[in-house]
Backbone atoms as SQL, in Angstrom:
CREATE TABLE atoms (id INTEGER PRIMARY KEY, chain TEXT, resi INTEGER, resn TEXT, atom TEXT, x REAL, y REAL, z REAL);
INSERT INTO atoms VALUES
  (1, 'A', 1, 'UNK', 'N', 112.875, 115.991, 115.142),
  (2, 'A', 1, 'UNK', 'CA', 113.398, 114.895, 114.353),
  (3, 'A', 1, 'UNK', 'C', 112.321, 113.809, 114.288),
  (4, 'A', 2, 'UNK', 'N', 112.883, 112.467, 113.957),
  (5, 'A', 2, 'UNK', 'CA', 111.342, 111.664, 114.295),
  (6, 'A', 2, 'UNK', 'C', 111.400, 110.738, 115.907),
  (7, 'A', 3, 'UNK', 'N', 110.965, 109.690, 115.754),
  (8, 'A', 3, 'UNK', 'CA', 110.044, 109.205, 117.157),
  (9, 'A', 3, 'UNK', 'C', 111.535, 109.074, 117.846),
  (10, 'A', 4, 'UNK', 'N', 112.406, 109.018, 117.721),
  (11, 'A', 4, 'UNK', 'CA', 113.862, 109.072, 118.456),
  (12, 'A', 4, 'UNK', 'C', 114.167, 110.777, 118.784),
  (13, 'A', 5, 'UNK', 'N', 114.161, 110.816, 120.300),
  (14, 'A', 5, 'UNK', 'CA', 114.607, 112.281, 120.493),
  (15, 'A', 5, 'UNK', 'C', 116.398, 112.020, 120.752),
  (16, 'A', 6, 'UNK', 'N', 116.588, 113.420, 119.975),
  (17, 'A', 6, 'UNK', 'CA', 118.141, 113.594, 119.940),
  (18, 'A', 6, 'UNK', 'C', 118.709, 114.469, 121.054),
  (19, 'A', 7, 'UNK', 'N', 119.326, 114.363, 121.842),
  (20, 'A', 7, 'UNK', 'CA', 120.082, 115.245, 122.933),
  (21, 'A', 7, 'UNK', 'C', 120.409, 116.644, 122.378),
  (22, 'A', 8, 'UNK', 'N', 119.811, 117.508, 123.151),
  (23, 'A', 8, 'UNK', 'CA', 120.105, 118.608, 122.910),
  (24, 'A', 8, 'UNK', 'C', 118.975, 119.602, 121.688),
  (25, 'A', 9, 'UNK', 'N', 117.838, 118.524, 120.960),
  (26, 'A', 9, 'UNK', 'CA', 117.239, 119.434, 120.155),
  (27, 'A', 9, 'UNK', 'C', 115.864, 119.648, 120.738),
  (28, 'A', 10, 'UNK', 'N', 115.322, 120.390, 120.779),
  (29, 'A', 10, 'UNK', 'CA', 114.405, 120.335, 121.233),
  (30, 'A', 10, 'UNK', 'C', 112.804, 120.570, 120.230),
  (31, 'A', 11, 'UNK', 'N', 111.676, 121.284, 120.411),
  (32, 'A', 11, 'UNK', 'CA', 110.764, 121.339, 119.647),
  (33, 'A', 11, 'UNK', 'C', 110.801, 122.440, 119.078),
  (34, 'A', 12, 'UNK', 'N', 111.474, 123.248, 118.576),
  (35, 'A', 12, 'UNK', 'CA', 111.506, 124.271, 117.961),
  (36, 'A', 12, 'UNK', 'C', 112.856, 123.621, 117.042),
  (37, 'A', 13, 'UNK', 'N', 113.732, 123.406, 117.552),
  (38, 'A', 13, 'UNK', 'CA', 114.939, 123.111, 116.695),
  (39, 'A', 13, 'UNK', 'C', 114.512, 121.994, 115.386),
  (40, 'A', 14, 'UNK', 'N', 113.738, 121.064, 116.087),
  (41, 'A', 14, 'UNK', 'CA', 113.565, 120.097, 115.427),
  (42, 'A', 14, 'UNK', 'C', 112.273, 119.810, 114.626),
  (43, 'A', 15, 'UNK', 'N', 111.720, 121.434, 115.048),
  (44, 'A', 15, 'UNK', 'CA', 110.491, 121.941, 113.356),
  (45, 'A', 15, 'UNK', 'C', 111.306, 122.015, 112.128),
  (46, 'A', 16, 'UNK', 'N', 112.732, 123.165, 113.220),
  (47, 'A', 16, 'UNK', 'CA', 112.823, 123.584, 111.539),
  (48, 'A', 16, 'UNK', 'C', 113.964, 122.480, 111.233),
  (49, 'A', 17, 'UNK', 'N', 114.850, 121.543, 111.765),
  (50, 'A', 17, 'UNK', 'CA', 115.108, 120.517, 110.907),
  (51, 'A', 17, 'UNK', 'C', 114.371, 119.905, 110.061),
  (52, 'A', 18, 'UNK', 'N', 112.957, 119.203, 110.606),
  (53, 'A', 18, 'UNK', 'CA', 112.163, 118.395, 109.732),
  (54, 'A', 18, 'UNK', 'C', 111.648, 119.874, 108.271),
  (55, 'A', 19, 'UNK', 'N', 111.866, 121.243, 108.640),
  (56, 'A', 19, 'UNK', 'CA', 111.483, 122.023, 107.298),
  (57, 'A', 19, 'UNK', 'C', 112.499, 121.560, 106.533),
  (58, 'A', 20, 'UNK', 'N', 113.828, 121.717, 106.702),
  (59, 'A', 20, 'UNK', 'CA', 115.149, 121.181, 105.974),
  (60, 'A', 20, 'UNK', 'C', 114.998, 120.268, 105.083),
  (61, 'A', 21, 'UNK', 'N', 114.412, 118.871, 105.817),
  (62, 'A', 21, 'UNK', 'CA', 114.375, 117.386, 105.227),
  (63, 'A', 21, 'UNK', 'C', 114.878, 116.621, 106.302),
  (64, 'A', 22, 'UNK', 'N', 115.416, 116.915, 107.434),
  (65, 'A', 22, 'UNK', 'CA', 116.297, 116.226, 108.568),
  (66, 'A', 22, 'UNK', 'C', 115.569, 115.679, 109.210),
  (67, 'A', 23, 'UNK', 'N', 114.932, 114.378, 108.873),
  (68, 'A', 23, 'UNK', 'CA', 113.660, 113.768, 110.261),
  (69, 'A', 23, 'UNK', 'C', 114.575, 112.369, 110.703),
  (70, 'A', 24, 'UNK', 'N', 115.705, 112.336, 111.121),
  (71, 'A', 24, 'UNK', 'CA', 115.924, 111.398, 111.457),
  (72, 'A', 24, 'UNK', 'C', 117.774, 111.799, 111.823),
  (73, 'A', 25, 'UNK', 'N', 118.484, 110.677, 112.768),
  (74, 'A', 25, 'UNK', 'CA', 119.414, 111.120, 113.177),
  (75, 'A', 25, 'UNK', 'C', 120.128, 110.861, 111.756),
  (76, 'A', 26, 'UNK', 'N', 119.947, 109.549, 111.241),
  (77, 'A', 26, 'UNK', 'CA', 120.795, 108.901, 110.116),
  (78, 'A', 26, 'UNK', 'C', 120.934, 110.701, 109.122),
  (79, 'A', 27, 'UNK', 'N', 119.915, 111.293, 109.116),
  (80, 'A', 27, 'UNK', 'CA', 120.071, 112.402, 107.978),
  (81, 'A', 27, 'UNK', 'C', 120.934, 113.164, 108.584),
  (82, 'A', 28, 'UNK', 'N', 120.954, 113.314, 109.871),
  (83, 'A', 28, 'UNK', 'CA', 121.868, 114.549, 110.895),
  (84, 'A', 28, 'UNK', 'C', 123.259, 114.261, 110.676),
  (85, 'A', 29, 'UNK', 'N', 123.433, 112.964, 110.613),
  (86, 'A', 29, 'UNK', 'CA', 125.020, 112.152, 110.622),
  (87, 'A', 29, 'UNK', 'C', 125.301, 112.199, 109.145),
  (88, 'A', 30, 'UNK', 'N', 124.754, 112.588, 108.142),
  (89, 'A', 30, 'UNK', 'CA', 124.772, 112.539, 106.513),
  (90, 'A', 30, 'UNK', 'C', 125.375, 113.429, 106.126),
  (91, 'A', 31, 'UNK', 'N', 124.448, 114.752, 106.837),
  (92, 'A', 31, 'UNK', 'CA', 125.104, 115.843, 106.286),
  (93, 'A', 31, 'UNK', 'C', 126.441, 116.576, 107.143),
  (94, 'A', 32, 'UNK', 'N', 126.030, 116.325, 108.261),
  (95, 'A', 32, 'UNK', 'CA', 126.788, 117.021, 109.346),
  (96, 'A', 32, 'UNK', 'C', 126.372, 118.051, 110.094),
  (97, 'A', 33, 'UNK', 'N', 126.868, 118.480, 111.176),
  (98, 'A', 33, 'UNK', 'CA', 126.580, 119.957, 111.923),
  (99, 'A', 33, 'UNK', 'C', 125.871, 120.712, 111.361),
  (100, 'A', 34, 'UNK', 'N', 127.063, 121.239, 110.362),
  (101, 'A', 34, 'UNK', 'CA', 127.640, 122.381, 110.165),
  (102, 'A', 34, 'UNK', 'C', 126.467, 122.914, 108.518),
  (103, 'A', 35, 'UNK', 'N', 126.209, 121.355, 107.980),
  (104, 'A', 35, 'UNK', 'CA', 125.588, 122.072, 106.417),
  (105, 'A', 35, 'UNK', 'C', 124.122, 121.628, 107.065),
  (106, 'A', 36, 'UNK', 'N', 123.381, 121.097, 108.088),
  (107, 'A', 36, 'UNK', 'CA', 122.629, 121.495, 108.729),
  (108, 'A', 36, 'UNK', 'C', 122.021, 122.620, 108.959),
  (109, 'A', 37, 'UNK', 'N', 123.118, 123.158, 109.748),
  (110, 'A', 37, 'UNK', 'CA', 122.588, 124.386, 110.173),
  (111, 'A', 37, 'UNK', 'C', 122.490, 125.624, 109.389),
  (112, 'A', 38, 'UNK', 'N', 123.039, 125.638, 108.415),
  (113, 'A', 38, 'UNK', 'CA', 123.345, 125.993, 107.150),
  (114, 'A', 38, 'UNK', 'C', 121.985, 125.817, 106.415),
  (115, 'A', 39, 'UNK', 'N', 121.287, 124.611, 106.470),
  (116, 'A', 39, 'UNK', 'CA', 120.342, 124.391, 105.128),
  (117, 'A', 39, 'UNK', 'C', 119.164, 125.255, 106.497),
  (118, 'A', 40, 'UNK', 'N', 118.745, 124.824, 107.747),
  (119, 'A', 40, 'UNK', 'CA', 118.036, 126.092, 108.580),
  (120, 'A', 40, 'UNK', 'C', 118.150, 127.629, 108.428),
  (121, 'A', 41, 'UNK', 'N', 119.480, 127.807, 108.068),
  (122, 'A', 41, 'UNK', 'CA', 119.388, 129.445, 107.547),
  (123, 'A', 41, 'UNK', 'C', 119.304, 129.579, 106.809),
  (124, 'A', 42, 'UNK', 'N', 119.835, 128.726, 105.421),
  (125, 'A', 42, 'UNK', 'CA', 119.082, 129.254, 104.452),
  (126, 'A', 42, 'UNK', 'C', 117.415, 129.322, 103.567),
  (127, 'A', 43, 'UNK', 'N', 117.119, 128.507, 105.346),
  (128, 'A', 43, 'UNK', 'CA', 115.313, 128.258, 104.561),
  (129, 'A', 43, 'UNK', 'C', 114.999, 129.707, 105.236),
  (130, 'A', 44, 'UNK', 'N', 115.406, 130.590, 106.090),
  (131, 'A', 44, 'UNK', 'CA', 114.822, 132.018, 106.227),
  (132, 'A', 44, 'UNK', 'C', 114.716, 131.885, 107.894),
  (133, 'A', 45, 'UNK', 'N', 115.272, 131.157, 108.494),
  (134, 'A', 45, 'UNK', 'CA', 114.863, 131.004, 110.131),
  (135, 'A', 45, 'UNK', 'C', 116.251, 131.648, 110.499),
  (136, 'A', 46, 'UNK', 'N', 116.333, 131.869, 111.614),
  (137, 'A', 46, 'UNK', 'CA', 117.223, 132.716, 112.725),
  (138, 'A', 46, 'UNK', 'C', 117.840, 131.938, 113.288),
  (139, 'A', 47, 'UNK', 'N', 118.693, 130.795, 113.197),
  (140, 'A', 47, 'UNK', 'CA', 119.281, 129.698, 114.547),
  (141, 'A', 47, 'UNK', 'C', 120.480, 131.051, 114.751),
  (142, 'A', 48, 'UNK', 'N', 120.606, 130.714, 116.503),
  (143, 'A', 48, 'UNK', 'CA', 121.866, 130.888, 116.645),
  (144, 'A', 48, 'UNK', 'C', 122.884, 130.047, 116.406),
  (145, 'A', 49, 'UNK', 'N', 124.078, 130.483, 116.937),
  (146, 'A', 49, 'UNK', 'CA', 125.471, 129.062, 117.357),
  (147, 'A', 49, 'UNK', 'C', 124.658, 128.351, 118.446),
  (148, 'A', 50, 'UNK', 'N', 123.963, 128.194, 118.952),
  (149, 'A', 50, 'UNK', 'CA', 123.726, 127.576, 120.140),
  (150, 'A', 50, 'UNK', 'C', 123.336, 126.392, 119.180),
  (151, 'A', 51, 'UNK', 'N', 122.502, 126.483, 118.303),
  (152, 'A', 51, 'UNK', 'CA', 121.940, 125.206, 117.758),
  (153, 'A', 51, 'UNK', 'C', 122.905, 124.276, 116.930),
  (154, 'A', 52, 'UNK', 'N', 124.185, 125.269, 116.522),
  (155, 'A', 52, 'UNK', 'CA', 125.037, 124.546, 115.938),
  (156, 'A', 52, 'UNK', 'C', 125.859, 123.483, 116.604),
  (157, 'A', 53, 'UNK', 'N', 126.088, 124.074, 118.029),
  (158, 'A', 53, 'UNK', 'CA', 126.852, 123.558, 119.146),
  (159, 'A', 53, 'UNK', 'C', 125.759, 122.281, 119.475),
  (160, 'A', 54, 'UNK', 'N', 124.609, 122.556, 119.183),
  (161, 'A', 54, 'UNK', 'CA', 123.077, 121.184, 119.875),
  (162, 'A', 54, 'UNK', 'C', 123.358, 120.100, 118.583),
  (163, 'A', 55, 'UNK', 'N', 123.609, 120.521, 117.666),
  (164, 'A', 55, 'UNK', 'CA', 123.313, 119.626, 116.852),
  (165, 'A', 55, 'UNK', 'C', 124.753, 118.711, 116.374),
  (166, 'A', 56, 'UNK', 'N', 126.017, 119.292, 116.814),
  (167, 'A', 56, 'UNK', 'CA', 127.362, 118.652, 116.905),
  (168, 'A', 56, 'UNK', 'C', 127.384, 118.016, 118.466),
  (169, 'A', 57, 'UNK', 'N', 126.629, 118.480, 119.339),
  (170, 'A', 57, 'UNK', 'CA', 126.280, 117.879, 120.819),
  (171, 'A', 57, 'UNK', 'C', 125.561, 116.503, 120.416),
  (172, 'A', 58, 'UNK', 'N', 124.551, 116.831, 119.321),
  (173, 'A', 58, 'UNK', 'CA', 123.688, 115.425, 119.561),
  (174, 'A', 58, 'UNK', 'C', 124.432, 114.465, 118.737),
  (175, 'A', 59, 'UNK', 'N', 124.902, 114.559, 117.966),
  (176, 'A', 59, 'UNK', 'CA', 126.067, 113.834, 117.101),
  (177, 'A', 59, 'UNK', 'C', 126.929, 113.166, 117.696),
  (178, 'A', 60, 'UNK', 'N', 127.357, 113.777, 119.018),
  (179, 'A', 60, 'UNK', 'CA', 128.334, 113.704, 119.847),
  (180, 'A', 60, 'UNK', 'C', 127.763, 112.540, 121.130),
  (181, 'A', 61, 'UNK', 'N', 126.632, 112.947, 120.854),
  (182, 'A', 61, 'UNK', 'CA', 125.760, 112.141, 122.361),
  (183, 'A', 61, 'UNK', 'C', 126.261, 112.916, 123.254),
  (184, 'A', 62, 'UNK', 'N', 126.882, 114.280, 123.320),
  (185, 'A', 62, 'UNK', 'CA', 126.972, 114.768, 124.729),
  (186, 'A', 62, 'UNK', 'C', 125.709, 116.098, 124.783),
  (187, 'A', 63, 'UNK', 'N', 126.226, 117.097, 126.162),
  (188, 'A', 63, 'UNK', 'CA', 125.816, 118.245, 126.039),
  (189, 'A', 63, 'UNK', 'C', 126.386, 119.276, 125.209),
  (190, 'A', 64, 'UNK', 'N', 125.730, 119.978, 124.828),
  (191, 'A', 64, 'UNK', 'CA', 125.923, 121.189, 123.736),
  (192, 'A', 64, 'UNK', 'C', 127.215, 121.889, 124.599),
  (193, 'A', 65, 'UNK', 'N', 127.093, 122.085, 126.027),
  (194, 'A', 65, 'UNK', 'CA', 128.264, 122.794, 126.442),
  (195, 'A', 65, 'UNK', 'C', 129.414, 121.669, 126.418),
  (196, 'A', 66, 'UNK', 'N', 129.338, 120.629, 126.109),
  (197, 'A', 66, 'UNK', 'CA', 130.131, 119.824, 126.415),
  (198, 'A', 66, 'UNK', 'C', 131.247, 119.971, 125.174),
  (199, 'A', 67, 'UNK', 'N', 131.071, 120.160, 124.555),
  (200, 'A', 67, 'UNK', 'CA', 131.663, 120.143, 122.941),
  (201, 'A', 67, 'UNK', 'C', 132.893, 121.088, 122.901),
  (202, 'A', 68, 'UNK', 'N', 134.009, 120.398, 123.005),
  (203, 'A', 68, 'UNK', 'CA', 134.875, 120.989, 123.107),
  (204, 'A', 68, 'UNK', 'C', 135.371, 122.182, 122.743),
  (205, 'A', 69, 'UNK', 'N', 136.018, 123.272, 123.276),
  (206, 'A', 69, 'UNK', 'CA', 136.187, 124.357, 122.500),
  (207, 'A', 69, 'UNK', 'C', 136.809, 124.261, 120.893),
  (208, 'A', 70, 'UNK', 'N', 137.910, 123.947, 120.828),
  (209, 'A', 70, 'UNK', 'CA', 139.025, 123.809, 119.811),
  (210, 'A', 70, 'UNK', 'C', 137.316, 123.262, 118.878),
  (211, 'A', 71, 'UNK', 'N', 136.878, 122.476, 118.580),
  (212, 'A', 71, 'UNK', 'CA', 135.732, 121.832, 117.908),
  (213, 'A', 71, 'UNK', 'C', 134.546, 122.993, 117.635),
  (214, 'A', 72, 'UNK', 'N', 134.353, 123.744, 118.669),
  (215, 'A', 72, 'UNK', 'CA', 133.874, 124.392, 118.714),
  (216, 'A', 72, 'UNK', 'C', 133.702, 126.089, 117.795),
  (217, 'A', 73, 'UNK', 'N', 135.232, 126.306, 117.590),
  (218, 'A', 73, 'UNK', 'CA', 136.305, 127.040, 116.516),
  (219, 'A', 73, 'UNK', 'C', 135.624, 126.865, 115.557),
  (220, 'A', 74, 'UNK', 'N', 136.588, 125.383, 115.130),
  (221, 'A', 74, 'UNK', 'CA', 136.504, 124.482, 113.552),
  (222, 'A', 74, 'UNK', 'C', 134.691, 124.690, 112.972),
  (223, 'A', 75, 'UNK', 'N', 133.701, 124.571, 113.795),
  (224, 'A', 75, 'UNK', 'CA', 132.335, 124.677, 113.337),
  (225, 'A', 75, 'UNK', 'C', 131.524, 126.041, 113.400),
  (226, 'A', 76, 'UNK', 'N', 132.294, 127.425, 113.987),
  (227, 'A', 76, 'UNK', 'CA', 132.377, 128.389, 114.213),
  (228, 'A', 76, 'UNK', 'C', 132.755, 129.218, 112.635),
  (229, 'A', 77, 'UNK', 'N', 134.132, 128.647, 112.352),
  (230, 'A', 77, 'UNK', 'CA', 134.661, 128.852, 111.434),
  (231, 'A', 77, 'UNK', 'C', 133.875, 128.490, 110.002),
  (232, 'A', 78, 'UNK', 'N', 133.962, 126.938, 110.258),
  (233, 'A', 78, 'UNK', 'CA', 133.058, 126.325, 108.885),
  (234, 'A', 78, 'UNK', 'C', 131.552, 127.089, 108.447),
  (235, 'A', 79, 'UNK', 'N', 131.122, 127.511, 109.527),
  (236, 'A', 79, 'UNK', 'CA', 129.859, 128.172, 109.270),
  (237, 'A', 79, 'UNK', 'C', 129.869, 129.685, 108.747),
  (238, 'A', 80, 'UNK', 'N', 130.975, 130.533, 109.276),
  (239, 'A', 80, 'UNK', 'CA', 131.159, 131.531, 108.588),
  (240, 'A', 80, 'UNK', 'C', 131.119, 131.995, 107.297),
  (241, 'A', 81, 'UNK', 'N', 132.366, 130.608, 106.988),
  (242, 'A', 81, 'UNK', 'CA', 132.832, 130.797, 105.898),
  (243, 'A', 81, 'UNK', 'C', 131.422, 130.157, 104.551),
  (244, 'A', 82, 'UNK', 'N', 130.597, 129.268, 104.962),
  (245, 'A', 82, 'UNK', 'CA', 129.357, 129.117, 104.571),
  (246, 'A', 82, 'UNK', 'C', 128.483, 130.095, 104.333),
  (247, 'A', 83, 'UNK', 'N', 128.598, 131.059, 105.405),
  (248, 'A', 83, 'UNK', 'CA', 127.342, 131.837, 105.690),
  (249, 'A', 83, 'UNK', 'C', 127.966, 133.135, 104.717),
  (250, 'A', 84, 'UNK', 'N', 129.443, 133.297, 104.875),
  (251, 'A', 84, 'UNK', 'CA', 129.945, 134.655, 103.299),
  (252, 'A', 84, 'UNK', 'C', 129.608, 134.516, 102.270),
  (253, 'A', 85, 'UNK', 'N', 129.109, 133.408, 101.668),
  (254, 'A', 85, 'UNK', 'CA', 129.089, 132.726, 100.533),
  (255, 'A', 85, 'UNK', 'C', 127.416, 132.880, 100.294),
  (256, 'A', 86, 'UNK', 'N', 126.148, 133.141, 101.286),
  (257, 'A', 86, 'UNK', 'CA', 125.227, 133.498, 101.011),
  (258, 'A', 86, 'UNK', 'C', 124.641, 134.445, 100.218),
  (259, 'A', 87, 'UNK', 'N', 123.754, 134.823, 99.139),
  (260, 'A', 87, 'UNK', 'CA', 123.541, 135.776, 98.597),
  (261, 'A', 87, 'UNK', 'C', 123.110, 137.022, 99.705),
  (262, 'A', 88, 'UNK', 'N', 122.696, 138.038, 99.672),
  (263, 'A', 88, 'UNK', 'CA', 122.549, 139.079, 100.755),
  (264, 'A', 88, 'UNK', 'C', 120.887, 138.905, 100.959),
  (265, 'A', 89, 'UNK', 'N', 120.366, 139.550, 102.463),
  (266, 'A', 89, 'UNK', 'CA', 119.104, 139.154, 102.304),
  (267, 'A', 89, 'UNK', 'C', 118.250, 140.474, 101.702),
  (268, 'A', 90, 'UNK', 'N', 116.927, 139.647, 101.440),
  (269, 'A', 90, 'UNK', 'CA', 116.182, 140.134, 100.746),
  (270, 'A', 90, 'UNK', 'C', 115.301, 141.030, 101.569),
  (271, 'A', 91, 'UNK', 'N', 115.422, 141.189, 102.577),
  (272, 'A', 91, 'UNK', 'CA', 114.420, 141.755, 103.641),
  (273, 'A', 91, 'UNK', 'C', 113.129, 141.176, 103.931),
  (274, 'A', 92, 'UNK', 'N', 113.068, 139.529, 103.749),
  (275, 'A', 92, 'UNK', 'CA', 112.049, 138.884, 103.612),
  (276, 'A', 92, 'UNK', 'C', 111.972, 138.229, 105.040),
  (277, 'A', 93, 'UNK', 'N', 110.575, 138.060, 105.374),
  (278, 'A', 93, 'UNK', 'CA', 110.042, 137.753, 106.900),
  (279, 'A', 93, 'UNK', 'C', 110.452, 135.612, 106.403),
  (280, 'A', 94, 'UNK', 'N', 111.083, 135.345, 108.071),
  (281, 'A', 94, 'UNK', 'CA', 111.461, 134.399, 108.388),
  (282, 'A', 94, 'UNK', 'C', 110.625, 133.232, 107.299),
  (283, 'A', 95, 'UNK', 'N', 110.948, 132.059, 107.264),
  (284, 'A', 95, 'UNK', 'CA', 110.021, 131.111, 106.634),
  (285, 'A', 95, 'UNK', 'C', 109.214, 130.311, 107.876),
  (286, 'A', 96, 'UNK', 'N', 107.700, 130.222, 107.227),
  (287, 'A', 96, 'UNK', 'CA', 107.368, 129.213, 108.382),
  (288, 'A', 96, 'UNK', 'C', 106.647, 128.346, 107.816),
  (289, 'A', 97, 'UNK', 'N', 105.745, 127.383, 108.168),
  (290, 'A', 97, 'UNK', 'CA', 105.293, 126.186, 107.453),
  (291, 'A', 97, 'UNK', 'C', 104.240, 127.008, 107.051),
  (292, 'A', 98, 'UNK', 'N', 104.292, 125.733, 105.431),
  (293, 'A', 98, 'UNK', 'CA', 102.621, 126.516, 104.941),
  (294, 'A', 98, 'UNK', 'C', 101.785, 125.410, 104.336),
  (295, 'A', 99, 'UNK', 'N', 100.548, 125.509, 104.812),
  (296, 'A', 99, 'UNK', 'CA', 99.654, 124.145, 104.580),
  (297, 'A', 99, 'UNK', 'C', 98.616, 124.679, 103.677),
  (298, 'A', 100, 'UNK', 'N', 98.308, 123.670, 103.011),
  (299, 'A', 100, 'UNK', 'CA', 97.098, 124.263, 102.033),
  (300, 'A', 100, 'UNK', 'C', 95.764, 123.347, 102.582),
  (301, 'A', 101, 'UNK', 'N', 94.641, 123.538, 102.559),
  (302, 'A', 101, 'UNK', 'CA', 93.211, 123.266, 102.610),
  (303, 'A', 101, 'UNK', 'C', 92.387, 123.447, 101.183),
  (304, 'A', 102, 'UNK', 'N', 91.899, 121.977, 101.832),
  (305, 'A', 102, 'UNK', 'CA', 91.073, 122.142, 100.543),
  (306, 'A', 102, 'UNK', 'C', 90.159, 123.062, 100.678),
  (307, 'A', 103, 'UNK', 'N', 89.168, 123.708, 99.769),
  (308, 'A', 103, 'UNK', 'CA', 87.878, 124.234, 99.546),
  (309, 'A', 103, 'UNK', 'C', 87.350, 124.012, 98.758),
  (310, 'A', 104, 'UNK', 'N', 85.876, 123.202, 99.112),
  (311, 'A', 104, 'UNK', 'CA', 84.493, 123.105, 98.347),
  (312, 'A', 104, 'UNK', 'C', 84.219, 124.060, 97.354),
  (313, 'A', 105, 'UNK', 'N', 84.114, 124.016, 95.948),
  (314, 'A', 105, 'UNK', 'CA', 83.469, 124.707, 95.286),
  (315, 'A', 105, 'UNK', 'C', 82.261, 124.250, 94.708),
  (316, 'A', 106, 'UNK', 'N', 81.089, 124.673, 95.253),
  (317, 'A', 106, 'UNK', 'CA', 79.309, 124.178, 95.060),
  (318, 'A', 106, 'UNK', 'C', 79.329, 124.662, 93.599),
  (319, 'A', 107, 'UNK', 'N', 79.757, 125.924, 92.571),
  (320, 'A', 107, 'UNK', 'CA', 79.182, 126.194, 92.097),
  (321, 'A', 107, 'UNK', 'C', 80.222, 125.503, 90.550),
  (322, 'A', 108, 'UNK', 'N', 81.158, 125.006, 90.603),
  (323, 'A', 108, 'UNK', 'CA', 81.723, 124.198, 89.715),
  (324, 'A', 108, 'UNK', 'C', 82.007, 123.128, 89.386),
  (325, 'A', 109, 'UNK', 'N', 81.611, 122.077, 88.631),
  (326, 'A', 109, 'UNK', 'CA', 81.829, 120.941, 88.340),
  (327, 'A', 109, 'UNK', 'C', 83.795, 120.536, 88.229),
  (328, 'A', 110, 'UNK', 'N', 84.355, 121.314, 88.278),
  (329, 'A', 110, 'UNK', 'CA', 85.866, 121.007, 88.146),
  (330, 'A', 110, 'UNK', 'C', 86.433, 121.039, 89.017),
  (331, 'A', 111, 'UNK', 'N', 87.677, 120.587, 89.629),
  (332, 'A', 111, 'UNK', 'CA', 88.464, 120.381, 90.561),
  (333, 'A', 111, 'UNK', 'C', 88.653, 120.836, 91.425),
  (334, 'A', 112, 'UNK', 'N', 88.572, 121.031, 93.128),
  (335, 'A', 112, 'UNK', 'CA', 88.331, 121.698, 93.999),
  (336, 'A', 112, 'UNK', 'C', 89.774, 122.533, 94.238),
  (337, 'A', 113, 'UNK', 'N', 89.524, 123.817, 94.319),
  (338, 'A', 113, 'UNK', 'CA', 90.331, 124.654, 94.543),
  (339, 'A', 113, 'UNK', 'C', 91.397, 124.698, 95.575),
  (340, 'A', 114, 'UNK', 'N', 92.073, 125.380, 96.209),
  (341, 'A', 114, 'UNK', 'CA', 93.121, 125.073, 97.179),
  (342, 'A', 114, 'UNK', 'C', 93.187, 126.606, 97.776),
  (343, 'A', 115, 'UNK', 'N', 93.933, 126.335, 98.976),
  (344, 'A', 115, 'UNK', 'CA', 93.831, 128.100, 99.672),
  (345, 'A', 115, 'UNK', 'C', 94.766, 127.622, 100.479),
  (346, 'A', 116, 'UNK', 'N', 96.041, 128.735, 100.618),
  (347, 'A', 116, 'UNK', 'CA', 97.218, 129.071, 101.615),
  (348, 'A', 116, 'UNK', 'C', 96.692, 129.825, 102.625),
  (349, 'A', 117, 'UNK', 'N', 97.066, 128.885, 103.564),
  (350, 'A', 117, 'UNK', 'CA', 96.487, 129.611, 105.313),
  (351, 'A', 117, 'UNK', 'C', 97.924, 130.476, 105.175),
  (352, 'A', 118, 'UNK', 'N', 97.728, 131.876, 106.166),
  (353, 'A', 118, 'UNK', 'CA', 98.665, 132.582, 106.152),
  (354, 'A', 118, 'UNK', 'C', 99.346, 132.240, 107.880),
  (355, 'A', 119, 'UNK', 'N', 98.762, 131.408, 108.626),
  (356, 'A', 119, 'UNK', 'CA', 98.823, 131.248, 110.368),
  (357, 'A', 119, 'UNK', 'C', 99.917, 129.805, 109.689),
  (358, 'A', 120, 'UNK', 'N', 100.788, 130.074, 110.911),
  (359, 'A', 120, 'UNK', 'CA', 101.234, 128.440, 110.573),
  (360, 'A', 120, 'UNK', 'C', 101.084, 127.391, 111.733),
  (361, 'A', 121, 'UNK', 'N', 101.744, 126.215, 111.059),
  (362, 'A', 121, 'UNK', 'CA', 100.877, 124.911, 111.795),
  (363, 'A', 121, 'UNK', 'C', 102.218, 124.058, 112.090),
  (364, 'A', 122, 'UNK', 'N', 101.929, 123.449, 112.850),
  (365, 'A', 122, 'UNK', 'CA', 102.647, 122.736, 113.761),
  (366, 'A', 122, 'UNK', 'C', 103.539, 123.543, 115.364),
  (367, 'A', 123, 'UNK', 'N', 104.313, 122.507, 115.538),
  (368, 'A', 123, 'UNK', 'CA', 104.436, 122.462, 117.032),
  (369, 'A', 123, 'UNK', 'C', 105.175, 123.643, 116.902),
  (370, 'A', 124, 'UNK', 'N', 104.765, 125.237, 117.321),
  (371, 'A', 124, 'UNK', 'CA', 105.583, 126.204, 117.845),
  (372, 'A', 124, 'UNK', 'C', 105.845, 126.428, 119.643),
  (373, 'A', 125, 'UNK', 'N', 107.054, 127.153, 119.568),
  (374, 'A', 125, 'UNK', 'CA', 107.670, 127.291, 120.632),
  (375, 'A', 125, 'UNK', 'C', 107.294, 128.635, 121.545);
């Protein structure tokens, strides 16, 4: 997330929030849990429920186990019924960040070209 750490997310969780758009709690409390964790799967990443339970934990200001069961259901449920509604997958490898670099071109007077690193960048787990 940004310079405020949230209970319960840690540096992997909170890559792929900021992939989402989620850099801040105010965005976490916007959307909610549940279409959170939702916009993480549908960028191509793997969360379990665990992160769903971290991210209604940090909402909560408690621990992720702390989160009541019955609550626990209701966001269980909500996500399901989210996740039926997905198109089917494509057999496509996870998403991960992708940065471009510039490159020098000596032998053209026109605009310097661009190149997709295939390694990705930032804080992995």
């Amino acid at each position: 997330m940004s310079t405020v750490k949230l209970r319960n997310i840690g540096p992997k969780s909170a890559a792929w929030l900021r992939q989402v758009g989620l850099r801040s709690r105010e965005d976490l409390e916007a959307v909610g849990a549940v279409d959170a964790f939702m916009r993480v799967k549908r960028a191509g990443f793997k969360p379990s429920l665990n992160l769903l339970y971290a991210l209604e934990g940090a909402l909560l200001d408690c621990h992720w186990q702390e989160v009541p069961e019955a609550r626990r259901s209701e966001l269980v449920q909500a996500a399901e019924a989210a996740i039926a509604l997905l198109p089917p997958p494509r057999n496509r490898p996870a998403a991960s960040p992708v940065t471009t670099t510039q490159v020098a071109d000596n032998h053209m007077d026109s605009a310097p070209a661009f190149e997709l690193l295939d390694e990705p960048v930032g804080d992995a787990d």
